[in-house]
VEXDREN-2710 file (C-alpha; in Angstrom, 1 decimal):
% VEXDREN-2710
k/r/px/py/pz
1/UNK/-65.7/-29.7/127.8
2/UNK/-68.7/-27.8/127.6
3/UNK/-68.1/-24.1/126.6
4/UNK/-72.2/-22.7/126.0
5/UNK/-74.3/-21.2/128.5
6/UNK/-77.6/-20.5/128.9
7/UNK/-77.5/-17.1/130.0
8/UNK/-74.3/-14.2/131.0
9/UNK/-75.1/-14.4/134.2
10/UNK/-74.2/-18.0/133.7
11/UNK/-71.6/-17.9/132.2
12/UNK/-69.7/-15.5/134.7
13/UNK/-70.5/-17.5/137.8
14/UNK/-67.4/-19.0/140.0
15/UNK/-65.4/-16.1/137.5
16/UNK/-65.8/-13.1/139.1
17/UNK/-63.9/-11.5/142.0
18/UNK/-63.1/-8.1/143.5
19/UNK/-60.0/-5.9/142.1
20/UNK/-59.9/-8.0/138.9
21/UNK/-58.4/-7.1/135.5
22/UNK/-60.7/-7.5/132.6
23/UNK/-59.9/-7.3/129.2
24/UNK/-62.8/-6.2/127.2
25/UNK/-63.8/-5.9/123.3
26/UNK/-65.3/-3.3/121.8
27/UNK/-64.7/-0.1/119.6
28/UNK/-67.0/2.9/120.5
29/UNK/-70.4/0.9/120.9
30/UNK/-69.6/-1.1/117.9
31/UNK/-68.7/-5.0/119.0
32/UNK/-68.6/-4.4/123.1
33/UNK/-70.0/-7.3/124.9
34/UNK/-72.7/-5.4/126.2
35/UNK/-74.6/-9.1/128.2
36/UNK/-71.4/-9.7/129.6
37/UNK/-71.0/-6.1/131.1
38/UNK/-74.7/-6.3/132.1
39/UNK/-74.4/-9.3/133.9
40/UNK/-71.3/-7.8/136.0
41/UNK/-73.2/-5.2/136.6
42/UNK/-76.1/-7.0/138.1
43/UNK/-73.4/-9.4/140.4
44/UNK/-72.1/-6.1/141.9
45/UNK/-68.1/-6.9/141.6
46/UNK/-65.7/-4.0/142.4
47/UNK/-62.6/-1.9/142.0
48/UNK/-62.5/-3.3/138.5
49/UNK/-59.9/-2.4/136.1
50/UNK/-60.9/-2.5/132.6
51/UNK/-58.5/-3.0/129.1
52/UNK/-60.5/-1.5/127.0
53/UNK/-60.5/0.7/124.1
54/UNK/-62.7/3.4/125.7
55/UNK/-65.5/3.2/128.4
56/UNK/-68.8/3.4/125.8
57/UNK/-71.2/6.2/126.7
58/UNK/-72.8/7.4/130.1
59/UNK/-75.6/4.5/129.9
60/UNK/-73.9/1.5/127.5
61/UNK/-70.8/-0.3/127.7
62/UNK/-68.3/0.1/130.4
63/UNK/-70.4/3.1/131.2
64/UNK/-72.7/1.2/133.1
65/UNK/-70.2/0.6/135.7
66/UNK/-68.9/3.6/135.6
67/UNK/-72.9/4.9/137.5
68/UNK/-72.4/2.0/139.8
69/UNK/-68.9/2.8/140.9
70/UNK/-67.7/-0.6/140.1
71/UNK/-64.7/0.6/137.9
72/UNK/-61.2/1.5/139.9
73/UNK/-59.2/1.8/137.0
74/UNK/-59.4/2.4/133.2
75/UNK/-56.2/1.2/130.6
76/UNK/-57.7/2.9/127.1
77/UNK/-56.9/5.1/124.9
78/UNK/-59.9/7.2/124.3
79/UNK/-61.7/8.8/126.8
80/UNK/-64.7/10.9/125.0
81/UNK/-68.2/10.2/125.0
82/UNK/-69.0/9.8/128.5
83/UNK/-69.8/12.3/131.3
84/UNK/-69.5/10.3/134.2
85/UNK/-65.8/9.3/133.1
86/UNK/-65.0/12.3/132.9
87/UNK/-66.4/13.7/136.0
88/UNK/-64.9/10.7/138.2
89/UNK/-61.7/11.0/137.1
90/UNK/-61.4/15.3/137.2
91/UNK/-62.5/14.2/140.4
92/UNK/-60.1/11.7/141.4
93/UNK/-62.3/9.2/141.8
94/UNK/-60.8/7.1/138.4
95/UNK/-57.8/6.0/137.7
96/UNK/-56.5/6.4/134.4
97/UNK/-53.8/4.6/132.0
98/UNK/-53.8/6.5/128.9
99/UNK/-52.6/3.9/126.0
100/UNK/-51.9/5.2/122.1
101/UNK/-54.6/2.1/120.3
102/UNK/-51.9/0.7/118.5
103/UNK/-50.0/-0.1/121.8
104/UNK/-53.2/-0.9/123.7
105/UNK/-53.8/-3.5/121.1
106/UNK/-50.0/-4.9/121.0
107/UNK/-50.0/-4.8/124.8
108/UNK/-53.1/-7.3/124.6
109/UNK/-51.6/-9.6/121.6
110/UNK/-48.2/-9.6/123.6
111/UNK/-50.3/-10.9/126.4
112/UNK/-51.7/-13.7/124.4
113/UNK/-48.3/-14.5/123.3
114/UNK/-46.9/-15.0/126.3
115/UNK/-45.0/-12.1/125.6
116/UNK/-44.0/-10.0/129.0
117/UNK/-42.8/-6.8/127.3
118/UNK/-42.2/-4.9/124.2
119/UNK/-40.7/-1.9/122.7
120/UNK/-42.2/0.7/120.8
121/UNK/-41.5/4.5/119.0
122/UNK/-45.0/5.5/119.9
123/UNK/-45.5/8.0/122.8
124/UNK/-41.2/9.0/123.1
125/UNK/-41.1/12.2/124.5
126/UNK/-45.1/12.5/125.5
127/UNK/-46.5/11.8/128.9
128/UNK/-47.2/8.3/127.9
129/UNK/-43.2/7.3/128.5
130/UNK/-42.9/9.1/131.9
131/UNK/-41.8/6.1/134.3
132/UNK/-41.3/3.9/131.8
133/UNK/-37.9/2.4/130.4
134/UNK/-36.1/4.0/127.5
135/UNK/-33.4/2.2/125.2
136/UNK/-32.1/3.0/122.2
137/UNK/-32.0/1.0/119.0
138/UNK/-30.0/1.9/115.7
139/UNK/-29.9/5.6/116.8
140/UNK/-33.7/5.6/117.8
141/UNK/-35.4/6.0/121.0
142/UNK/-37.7/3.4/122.4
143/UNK/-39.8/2.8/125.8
144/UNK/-40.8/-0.5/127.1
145/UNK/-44.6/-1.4/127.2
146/UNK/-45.6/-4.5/129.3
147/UNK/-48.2/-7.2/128.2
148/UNK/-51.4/-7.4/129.3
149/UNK/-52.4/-10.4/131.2
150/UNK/-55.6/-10.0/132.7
151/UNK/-58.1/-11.8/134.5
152/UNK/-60.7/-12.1/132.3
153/UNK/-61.3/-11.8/128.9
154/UNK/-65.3/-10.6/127.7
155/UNK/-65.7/-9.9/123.9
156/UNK/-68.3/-9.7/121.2
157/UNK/-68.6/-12.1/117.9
158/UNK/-70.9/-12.6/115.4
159/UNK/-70.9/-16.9/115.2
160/UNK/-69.6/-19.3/117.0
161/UNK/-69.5/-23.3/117.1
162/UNK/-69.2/-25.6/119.8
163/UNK/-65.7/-25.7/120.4
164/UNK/-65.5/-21.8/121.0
165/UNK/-64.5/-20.8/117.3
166/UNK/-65.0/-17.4/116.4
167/UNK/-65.8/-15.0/113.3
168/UNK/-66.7/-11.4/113.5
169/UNK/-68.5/-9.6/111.4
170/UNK/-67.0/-6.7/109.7
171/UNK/-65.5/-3.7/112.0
172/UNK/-66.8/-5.4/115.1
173/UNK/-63.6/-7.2/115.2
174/UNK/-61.9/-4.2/116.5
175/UNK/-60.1/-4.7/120.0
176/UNK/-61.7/-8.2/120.5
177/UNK/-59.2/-10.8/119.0
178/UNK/-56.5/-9.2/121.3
179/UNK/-58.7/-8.8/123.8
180/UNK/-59.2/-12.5/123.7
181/UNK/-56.4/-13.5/123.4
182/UNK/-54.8/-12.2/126.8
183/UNK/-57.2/-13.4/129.4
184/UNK/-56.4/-16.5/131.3
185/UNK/-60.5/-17.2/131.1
186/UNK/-62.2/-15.6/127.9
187/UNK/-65.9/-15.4/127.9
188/UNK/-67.5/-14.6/124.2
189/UNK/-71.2/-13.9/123.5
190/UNK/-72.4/-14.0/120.0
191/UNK/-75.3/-13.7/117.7
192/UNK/-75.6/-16.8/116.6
193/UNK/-74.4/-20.6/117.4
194/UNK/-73.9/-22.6/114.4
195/UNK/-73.0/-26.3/113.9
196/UNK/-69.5/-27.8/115.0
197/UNK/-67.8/-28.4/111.7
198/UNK/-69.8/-25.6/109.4
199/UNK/-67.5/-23.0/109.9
200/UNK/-64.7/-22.2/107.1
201/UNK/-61.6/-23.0/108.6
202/UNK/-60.5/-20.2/106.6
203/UNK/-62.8/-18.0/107.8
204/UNK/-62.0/-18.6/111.6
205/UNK/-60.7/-14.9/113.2
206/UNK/-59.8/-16.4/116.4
207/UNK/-59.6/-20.7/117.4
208/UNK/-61.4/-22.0/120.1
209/UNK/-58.5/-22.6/122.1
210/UNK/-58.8/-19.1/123.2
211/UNK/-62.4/-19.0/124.3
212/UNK/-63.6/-20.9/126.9
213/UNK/-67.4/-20.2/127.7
214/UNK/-70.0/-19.0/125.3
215/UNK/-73.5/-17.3/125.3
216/UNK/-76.0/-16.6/122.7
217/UNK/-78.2/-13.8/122.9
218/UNK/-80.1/-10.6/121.1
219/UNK/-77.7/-7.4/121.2
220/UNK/-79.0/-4.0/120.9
221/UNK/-77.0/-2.2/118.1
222/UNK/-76.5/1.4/118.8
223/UNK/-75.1/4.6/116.5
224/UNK/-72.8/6.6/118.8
225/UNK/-73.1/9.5/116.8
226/UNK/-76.2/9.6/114.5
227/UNK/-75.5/12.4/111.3
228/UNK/-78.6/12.8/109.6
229/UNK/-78.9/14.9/105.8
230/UNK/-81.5/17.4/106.8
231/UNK/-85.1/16.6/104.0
END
């Protein structure tokens, strides 16, 4: 089965529709897939709703289609950084699921599992369990979180082979594994393409049964917040 494309826009086509759930990689600006985002940008899909850490800044990342109004919804768990997100939702215009990271990320791997819902101390007595069901166990107070299953998967590695194996480079694995994980199609772009068979098995993050198209191409790597020593 042939998973590499020549280009994102490529490897989107026949994927995308209206009012779909994407999952996304990404932490900050470090490890989004910034082609893929492009690329959805440019095919103009809408009422999105993005699974995603945070929304990158006003002009990188999701933030792109945030200015084109292509978002409906945001699932994250930070919010900062960006300007127009925070204008459009004050505004009403967003819509906003507010997930602790920790959950966020376990709501992804559940999805991968084939897990449909979960349990989990974080956010008791916060907004974050208002409608959601409470149990206790051994004394201790609980609320239900429900998988993600989403759409579309789009993350970020640093190689890949052939068959869709992935390794990430350092913190760039962030949110992506998960991410991966839950989509029913995952779409990775990567920095490099290397020989099927080259990789270290044991140096595999995520197996190729997970990923189903790949792209190469040259990422821009930004600093979201640049501190300087004065000279």
């Amino acid at each position: 089965m042939k998973k590499i494309y020549g280009s994102a826009a490529e490897a989107l086509d026949g994927v995308l529709h209206d009012g779909m759930l994407i999952a996304a990689g990404g932490f900050g600006l470090c490890g989004i897939p910034e082609l893929l985002l492009s690329a959805i940008r440019d095919a103009g899909t809408k009422d999105l709703t993005f699974a995603s850490n945070n929304a990158g800044v006003d002009d990188f990342g999701i933030g792109i289609l945030l200015q084109t109004k292509q978002v409906k919804k945001m699932i994250s768990s930070y919010v900062g950084e960006n300007k127009e997100f925070m204008r459009q939702y004050l505004g009403g215009e967003l819509e906003l699921e507010f997930n602790p990271q920790g959950t966020l990320a376990e709501r992804m791997r559940a999805g991968g599992a084939g897990i449909p819902g979960f349990y989990t101390k974080t956010g008791v007595g916060t907004v974050i369990a208002d409608g959601k069901e409470h149990k206790d166990f051994n004394g201790e107070t609980y609320i239900m979180e429900e998988g993600i299953f989403a759409d579309l998967s789009i993350v970020k590695a640093w190689k890949a082979d052939a068959t869709g194996n992935l390794v990430f480079r350092k913190t760039a694995r962030n949110f992506n594994p998960p991410a991966a994980m839950c989509g029913k199609i995952c779409i990775a772009e990567v920095e490099e393409i290397v020989p099927t068979g080259s990789l270290d098995p044991d140096t595999i993050h995520l197996p190729g049964i997970y990923v189903h198209r790949i792209v190469q191409g040259e990422h821009e790597k930004r600093i979201e917040q640049r501190t300087v020593r004065s000279a």
